[in-house]
C-alpha positions in Angstrom: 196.3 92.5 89.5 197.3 95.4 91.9 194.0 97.0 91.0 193.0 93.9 92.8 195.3 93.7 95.5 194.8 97.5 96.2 191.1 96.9 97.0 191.7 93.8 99.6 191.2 94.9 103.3 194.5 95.9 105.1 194.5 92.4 107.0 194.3 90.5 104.3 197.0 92.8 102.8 199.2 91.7 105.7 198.2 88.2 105.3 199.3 87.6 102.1 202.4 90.5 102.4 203.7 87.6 105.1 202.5 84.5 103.4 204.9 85.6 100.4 207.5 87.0 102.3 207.9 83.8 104.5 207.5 81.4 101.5 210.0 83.7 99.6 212.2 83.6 102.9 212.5 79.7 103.6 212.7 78.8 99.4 215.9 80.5 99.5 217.0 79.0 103.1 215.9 75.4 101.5 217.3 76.2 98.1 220.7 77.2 100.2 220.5 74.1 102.2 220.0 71.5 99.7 222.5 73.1 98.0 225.1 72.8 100.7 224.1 69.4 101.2 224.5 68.4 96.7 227.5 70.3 96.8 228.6 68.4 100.4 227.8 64.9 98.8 229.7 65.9 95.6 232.9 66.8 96.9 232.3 63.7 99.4 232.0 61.5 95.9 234.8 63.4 94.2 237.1 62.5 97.5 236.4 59.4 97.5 236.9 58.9 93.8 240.4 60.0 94.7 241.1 57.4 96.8 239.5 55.2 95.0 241.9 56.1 91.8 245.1 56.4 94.3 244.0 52.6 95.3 243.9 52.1 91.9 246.9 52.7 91.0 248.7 51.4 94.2 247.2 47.7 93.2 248.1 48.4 89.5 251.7 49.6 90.2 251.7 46.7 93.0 250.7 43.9 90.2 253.0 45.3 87.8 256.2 45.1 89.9 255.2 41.7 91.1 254.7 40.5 87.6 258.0 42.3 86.8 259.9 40.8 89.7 258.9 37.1 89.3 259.7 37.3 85.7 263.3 39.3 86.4 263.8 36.3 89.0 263.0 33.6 86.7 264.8 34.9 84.0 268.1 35.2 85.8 267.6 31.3 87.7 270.4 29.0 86.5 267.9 26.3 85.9 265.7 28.8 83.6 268.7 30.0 81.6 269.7 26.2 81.1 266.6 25.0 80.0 266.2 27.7 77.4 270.1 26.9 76.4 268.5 23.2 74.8 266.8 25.2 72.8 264.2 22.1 73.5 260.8 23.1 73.7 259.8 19.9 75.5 262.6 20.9 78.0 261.7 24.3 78.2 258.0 23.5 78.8 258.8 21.8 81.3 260.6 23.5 83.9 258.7 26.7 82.9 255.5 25.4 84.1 257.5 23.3 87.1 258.6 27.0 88.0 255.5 28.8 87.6 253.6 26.2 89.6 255.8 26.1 92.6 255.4 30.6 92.1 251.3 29.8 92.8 250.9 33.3 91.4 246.9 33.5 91.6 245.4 34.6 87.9 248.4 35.4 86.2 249.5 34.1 83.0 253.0 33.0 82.0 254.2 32.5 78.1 257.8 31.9 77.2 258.4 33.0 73.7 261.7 32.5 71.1 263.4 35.2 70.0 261.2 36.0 67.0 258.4 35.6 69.2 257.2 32.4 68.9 254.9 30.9 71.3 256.8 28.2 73.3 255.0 27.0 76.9 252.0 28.9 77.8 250.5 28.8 81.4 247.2 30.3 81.1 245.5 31.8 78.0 246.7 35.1 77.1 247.0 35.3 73.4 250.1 37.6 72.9 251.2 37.4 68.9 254.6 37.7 67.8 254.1 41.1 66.5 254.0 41.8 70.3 257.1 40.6 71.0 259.0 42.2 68.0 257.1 45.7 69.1 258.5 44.9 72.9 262.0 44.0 71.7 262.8 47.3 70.4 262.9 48.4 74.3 265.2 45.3 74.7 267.3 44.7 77.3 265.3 46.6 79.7 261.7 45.1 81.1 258.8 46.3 79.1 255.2 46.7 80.5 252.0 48.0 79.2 248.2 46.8 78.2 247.5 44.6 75.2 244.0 44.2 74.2 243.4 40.8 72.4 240.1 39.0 71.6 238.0 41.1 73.2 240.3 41.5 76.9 242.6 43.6 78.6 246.1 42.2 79.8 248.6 43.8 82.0 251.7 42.2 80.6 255.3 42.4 81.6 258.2 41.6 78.8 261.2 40.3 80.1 264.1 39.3 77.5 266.6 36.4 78.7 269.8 36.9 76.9 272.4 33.7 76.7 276.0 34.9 75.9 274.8 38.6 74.9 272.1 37.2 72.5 268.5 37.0 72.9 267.5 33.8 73.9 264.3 33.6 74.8 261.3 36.1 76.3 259.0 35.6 79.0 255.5 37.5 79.1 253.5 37.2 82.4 250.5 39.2 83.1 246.8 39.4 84.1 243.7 39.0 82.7 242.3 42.8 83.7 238.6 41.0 84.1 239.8 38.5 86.8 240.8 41.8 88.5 237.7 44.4 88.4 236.0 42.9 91.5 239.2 42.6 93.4 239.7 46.8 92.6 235.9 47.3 93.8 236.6 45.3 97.0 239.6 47.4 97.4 238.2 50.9 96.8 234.8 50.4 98.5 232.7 50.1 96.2 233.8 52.1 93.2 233.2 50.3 89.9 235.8 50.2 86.9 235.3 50.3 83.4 237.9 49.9 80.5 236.7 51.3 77.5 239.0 50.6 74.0 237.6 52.6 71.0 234.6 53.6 73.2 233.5 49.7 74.0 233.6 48.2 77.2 236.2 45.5 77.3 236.7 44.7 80.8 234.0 45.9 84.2 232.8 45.8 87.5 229.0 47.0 86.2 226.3 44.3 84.9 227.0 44.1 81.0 223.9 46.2 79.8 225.0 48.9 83.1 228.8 48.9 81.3 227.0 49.6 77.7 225.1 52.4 78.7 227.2 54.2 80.6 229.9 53.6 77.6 227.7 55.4 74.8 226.9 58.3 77.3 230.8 58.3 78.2 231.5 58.1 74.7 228.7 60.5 74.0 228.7 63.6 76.1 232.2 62.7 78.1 229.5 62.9 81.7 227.0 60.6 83.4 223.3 61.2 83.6 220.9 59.0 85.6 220.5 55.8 84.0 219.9 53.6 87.4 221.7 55.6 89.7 224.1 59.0 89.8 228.0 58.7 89.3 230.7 60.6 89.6 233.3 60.3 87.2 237.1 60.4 86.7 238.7 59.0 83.7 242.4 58.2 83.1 244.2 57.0 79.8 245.3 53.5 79.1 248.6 53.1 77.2 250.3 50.0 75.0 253.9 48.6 75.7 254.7 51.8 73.5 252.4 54.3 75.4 250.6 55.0 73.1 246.7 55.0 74.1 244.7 52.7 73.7 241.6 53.5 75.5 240.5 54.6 78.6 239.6 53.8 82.4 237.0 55.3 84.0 236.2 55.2 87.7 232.6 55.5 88.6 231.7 56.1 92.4 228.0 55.8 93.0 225.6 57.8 95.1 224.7 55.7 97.4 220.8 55.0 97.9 220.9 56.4 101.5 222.3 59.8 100.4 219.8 59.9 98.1 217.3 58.8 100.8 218.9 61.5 103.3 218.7 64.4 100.1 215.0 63.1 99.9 214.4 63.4 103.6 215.8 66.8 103.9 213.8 68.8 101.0 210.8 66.8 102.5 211.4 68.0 105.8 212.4 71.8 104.7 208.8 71.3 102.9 207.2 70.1 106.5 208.8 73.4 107.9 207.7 75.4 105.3 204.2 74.8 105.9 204.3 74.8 109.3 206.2 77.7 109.7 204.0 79.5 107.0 200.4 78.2 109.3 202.6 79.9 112.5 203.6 83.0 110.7 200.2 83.4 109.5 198.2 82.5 112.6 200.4 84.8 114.6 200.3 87.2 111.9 196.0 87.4 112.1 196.0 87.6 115.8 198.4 90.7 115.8 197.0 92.3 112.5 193.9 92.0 114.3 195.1 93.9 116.8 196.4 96.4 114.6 193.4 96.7 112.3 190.9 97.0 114.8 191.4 100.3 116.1 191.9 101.2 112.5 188.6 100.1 111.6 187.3 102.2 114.6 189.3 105.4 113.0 188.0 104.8 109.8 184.6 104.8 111.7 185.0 107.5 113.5 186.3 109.7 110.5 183.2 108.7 108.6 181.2 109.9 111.6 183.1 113.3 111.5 182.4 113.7 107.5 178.8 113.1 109.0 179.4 116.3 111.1 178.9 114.2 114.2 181.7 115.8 115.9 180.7 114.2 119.3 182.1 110.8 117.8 185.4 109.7 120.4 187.7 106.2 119.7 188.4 104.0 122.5 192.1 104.6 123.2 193.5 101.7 125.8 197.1 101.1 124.6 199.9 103.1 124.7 201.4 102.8 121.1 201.3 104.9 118.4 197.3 103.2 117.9 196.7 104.5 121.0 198.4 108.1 120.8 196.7 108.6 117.7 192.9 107.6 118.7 193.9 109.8 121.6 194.9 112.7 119.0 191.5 111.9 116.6 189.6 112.3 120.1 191.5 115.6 120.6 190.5 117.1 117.0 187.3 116.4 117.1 187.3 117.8 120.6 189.0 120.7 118.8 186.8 120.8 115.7 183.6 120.4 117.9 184.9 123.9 119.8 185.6 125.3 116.9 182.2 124.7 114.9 180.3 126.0 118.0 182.5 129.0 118.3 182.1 129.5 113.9 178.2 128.9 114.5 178.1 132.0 117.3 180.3 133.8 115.2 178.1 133.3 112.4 175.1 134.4 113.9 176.6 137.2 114.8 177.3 138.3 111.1 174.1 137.3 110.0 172.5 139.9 112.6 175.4 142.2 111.3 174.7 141.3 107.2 170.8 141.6 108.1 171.0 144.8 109.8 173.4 146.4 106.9 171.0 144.7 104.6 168.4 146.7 106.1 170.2 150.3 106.6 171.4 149.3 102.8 167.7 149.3 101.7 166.0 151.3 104.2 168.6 154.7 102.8 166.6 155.2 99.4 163.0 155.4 100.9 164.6 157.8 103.9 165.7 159.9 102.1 163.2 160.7 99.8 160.9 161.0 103.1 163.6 163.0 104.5 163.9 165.5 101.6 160.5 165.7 100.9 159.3 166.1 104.5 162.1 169.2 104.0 160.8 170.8 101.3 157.3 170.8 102.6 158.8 172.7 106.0 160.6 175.0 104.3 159.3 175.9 101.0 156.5 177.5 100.0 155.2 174.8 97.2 151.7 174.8 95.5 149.0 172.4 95.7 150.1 169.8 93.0 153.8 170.3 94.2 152.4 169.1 97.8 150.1 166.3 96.2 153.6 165.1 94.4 155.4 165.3 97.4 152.7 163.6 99.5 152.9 160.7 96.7 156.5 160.0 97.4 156.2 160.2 100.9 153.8 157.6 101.2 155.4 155.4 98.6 158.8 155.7 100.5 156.8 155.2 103.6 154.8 152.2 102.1 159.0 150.7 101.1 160.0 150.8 104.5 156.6 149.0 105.5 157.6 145.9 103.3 161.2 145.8 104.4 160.5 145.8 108.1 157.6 142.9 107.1 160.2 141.2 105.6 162.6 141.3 108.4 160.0 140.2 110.7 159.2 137.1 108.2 163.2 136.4 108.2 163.4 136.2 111.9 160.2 133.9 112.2 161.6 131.3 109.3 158.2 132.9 106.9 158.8 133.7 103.5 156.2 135.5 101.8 155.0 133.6 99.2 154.8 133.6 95.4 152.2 135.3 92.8 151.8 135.3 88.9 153.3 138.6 88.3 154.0 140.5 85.4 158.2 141.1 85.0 157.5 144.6 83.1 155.9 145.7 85.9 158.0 144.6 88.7 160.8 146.3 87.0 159.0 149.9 86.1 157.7 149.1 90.2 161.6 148.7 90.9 163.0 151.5 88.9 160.3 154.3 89.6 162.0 155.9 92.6 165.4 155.7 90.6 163.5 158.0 87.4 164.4 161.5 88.8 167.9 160.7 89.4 168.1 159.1 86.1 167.1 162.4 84.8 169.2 164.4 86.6 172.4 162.8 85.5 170.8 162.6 81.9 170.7 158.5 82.0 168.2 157.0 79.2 166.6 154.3 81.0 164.3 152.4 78.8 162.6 149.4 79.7 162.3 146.8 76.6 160.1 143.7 78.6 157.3 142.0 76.4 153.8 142.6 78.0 152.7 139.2 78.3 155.5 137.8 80.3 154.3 136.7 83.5 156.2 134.0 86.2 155.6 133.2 90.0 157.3 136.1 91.6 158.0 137.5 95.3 157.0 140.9 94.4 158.6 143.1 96.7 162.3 141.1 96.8 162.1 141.2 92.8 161.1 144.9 92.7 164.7 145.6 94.5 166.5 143.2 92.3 165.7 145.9 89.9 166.4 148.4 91.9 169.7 147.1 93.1 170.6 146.7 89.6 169.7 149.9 88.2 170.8 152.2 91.3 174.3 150.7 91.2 174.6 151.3 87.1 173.7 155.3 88.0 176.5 155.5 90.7 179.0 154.5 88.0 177.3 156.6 84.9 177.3 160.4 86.9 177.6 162.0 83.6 175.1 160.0 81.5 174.8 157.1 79.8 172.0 154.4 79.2 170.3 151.5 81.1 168.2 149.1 78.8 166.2 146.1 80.9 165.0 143.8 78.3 164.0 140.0 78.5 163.3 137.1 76.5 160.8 134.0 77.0 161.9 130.6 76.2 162.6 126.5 77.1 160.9 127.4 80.4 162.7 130.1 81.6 162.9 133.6 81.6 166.4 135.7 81.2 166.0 139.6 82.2 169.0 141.9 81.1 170.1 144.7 82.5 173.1 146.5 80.6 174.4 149.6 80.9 177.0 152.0 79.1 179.0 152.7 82.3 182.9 151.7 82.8 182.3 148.0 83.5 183.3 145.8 86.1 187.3 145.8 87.2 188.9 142.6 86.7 190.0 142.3 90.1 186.5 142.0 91.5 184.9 140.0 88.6 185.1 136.8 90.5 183.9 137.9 93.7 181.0 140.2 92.6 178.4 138.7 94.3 180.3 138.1 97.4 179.5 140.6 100.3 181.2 143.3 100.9 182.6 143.4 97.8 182.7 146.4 96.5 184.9 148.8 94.2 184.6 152.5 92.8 181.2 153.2 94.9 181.0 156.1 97.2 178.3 154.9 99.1 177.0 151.4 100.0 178.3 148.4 101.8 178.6 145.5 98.7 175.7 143.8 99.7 173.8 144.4 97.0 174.6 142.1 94.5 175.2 139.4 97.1 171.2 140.3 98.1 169.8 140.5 94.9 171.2 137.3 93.5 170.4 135.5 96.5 166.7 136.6 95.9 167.0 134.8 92.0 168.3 131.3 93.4 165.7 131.7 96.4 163.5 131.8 92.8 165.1 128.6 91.4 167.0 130.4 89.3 170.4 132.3 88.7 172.2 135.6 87.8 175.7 136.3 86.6 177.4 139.3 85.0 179.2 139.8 81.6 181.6 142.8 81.1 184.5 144.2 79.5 186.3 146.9 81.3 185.2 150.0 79.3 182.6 148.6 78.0 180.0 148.7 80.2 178.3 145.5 82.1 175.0 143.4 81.3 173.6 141.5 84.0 171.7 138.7 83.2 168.5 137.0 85.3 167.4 133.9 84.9 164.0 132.8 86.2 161.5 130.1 86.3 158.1 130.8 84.2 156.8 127.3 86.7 156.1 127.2 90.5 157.5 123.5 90.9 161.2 124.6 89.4 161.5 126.9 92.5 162.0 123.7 94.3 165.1 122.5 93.1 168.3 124.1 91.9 169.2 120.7 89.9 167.2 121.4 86.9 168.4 124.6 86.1 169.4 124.7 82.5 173.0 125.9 81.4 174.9 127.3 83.9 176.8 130.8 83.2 180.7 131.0 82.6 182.3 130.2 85.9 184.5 133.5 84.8 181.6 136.1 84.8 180.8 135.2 88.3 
């Protein structure tokens, strides 16, 4: 994948860099929002689930004092206490529901009990068992209130104990049914809904029966709501017994309302909207000025390809005044720079060509000189016989005949002609080469011995090779001034030819190993300039082929040249066969 990305174009680069960067941006920013708003519309629910439990329990605590009240009051009227005094139920029924009636208390129920806890009168249908009473009557003389659950209801009940000369006459139990009162809580809370659970079933609710259920087993299940219809928050409070003990549980449920859910809805679809419109702005503004920006980078990537092409007259357009703009203005100034510089490097170089040729030329021109110069000399001053003269003569005219072919050969250099190629035979280009070097050879007792098969024979530039040779074999004798050997040998084969030249002398210094072939290199010679190895192995690559040395210091040095036995491999330097050790170089 970044292998991929890193070969996109730099606008596209940008493109995308923004696209994720914005997208990245405004899914945090909508995350954070919708967030705020959730966390907003829960505390909103959980506050109003306060009040809707504070209203709760100020209509609870309300009912249970008026309940307690009315039955304090009736218990303690003179008619009441006399009518239970008869002991007559008929009596007692009587005024009780006389009583009650004129009270108009709407939904509640009224039972008057013996002391045992007998049902007497009943006004309403709450069935309270005498077990009730007898558990109420140990809180006797005070009131007792609390929650019964019977058949499948809730009651709020009040226990009130009438006492006739210090012994318990009679009890009166008023309360509500808790399912006539559900809606009335809703109404009062705003909408909250109510459910009484005992032993995790509903028994009394403000939710649609299967609504009550379900929310029951999940209640009962994980102790939180999921979405089942809609989302609730919870709060749940104990219910306790006339002994407070529990005996289940209310929970109140608060609803979100359909148009939070609508406004929730609304707002992620219109951070989406944003997104994308934002992300179309972001990325159309972001193309128009990456355009900008990649343009004149476009034109610099041009232009540097241009200067790889040494086309150094190559300017960029520089109109702005950024950075873009200093920096075209700075590429225009370097190849401005580099343009002065090349022409100044191309004058300079002509000028140590004409230096090298001319050193060249003094460098190759000594040898034959001086044997013209010594022998021209001896034939002033000495008195020499006829074959002495003849000898003479001889090397005279070969030295003369030497200095012919170099000053041909300059002429041919300075006209762009190269003399051309002829079947020669190596053995005798390299006796040709080495024959002026024989007396000095002898005189510093150096074996040369030339080992080069007869029948070798490749496309040669006669005069250039001869001086290879020579170049070679004069530069071992400067280094062996008190004798030694030279061998030239070669060996045919694969297409090529490799000559060798070795030699007993001290070798080549470490130092200069590297840069042998480099001009002017030069190092324990008392005469030359160190273009002779940079000459001669110029000549074998002009040949299509190539020359390197091998030495240990001490132990003398072999050069080695390789050369083409075909005219066509001349023409190329690509099919040359194994190349030499980059070390020997």
């Amino acid at each position: 994948m970044i292998a991929s990305f890193s070969r996109l174009s730099l606008l596209w680069k940008i493109l995308l860099a923004t696209s994720v960067a914005v997208t990245l941006l405004f899914a945090l920013t909508g995350w954070i929002v919708v967030r705020n708003a959730v966390d907003t519309t829960k505390r909103t629910m959980e506050d109003e689930l306060g009040a809707s439990f504070q209203a709760y329990q100020s209509l609870w605590e309300a009912r249970a004092e008026l309940l307690a009240s009315v039955s304090l009051t009736l218990s303690q009227m003179s008619d009441v206490r006399s009518a239970f005094g008869t002991r007559d139920p008929a009596t007692i029924r009587d005024t009780a529901n006389e009583l009650w009636n004129r009270l108009a208390i709407k939904r509640a129920v009224f039972l008057v009990t013996d002391a045992p806890g007998k049902v007497i009168v009943s006004v309403g249908a709450m069935p309270v068992a005498e077990r009730d009473v007898r558990t109420a009557a140990s809180q006797f003389p005070d009131q007792v209130s609390g929650l019964l659950v019977r058949g499948g209801h809730l009651y709020q009940t009040v226990f009130t104990p009438v006492y006739l000369e210090g012994v318990l006459q009679n009890v009166l139990v008023a309360g509500y049914d808790v399912d006539d009162l559900v809606k009335q809580l809703r109404a009062a809370t705003g909408g909250s809904e109510f459910l009484f659970l005992s032993e995790g079933r509903p028994i009394a609710s403000s939710l649609p029966p299967d609504a009550a259920r379900d929310v029951a087993a999940r209640l009962t299940a994980t102790k939180r709501l999921g979405d089942y219809v809609l989302k609730y928050a919870a709060r749940g409070t104990p219910l306790s017994d006339i002994q407070g003990n529990s005996i289940g549980e209310l929970w109140i449920l608060r609803s979100q309302s359909m148009a939070s859910s609508e406004r929730l809805a609304d707002l992620r679809r219109n951070i989406i909207l944003l997104w994308l419109v934002a992300v179309a702005a972001s990325l159309g503004l972001t193309y128009v000025l990456a355009r900008r920006i990649v343009e004149p980078v476009k034109e610099l990537d041009q232009a540097a390809a241009e200067v790889a092409r040494q086309n150094y007259t190559y300017r960029v357009k520089a109109a702005s005044q950024d950075e873009l703009g200093r920096l075209a203005r700075t590429f225009n100034a370097m190849c401005a720079s580099i343009q002065q510089a090349r022409q100044e490097l191309i004058r300079q170089e002509r000028i140590s060509t004409i230096g090298r040729l001319s050193s060249s030329i003094v460098h190759d021109l000594r040898n034959p000189l001086a044997a013209v110069y010594g022998g021209s000399e001896m034939l002033v001053d000495a008195e020499l016989s006829p074959t002495q003269v003849k000898r003479l003569a001889g090397n005279i005219y070969r030295a003369s005949r030497r200095i012919q072919e170099l000053l041909q050969d300059l002429l041919n250099v300075s006209r762009g002609n190269a003399a051309g190629a002829e079947i020669c035979n190596l053995r005798e280009v390299a006796v040709a080469g080495c024959e002026s070097l024989l007396a000095s050879a002898e005189a510093q007792h150096v074996d040369l011995e030339i080992r080069i098969p007869e029948d070798i024979e490749l496309p040669l530039e006669r005069n250039r090779m001869e001086r290879v040779f020579s170049n070679l074999v004069g530069n071992a004798l400067e280094v062996m001034p008190d004798g030694g050997r030279i061998q030239i040998s070669a060996l045919a084969g694969g297409g090529y030819v490799v000559a060798e030249v070795n030699d007993t002398g001290p070798g080549i210094a470490p130092e200069i190993r590297d840069s042998l072939f480099d001009p002017f290199v030069s190092a324990g010679k008392k005469n030359g300039l160190g273009l002779g190895l940079a000459l001669a192995r110029q000549t074998v690559l002009d040949h299509g082929g190539d020359m390197w040395v091998e030495s240990e210091p001490g132990q003398g040095a072999c050069f080695r040249l390789r050369l083409p036995v075909t005219e066509a491999s001349r023409s190329s330097e690509s099919d040359r066969l194994a190349q030499p050790p980059a070390a020997s170089r």
